[in-house]
C-alpha positions as CSV (number, residue, x, y, z in Angstrom):
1,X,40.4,28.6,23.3
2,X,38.0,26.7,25.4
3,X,36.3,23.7,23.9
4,X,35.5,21.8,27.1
5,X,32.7,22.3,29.8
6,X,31.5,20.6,32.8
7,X,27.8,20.5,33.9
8,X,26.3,19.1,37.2
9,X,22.9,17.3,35.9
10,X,22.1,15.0,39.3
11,X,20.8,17.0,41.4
12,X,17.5,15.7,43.3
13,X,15.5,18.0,42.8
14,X,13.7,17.5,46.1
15,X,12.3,21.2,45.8
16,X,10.3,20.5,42.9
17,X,8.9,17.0,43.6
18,X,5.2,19.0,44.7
19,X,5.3,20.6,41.1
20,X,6.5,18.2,39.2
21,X,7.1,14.5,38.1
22,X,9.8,14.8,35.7
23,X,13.2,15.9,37.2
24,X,14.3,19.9,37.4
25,X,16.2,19.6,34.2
26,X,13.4,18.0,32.2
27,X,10.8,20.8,32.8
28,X,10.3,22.8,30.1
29,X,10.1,26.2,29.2
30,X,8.7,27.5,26.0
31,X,8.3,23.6,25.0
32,X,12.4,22.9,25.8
33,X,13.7,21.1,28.7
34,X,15.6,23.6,30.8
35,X,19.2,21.4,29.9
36,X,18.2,22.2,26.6
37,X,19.2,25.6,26.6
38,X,22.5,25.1,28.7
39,X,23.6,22.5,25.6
40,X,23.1,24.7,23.3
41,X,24.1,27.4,24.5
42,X,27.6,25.4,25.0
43,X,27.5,24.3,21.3
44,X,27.0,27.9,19.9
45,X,29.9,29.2,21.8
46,X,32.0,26.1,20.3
47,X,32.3,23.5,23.0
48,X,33.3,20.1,21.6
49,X,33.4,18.6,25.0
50,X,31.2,18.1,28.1
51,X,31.5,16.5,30.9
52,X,28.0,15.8,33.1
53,X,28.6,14.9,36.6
54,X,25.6,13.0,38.2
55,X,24.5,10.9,40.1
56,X,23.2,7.0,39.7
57,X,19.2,8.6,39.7
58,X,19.5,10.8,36.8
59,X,18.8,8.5,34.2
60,X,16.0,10.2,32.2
61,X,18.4,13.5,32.1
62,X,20.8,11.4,30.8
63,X,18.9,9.9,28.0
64,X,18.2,13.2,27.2
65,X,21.4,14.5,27.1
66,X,23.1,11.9,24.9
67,X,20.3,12.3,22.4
68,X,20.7,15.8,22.3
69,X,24.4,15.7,22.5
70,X,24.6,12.9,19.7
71,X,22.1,15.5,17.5
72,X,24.6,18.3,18.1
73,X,27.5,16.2,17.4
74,X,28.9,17.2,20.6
75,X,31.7,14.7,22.6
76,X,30.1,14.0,26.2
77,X,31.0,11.5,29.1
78,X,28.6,11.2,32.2
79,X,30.7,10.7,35.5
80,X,29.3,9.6,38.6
């Protein structure tokens, strides 16, 4: 069984920049950041583990994603 998942979250988002101010992952849809639903997605099917690969400019996606990951009790390591 799979328990472990790997998600690229530091993108730059430098198509979105005219529409927004908050990075691609943070924009919401139907009042949840788009991550949101990858997550927990990932927890319903059982993952215990993710790994988030990003880079040093994502940091309000990854304040995000440990809060939500801590709530879901879910393991997660950020690698840059």
């Amino acid at each position: 069984m799979i328990d472990t998942a790997i998600l690229p979250i530091g993108g730059k988002g430098s198509r979105m920049k005219k529409e927004s101010t908050v990075p691609k992952l943070l924009i919401k849809l139907n009042n949840f950041p788009l991550i949101y639903y990858s997550i927990s997605n990932l927890a319903k099917q059982k993952i215990k583990k993710i790994f988030f690969i990003s880079n040093n400019s994502s940091k309000k996606v990854e304040d995000y994603v440990t809060k939500l990951c801590i709530k879901l009790k879910i393991e997660y390591k950020i690698l840059y």
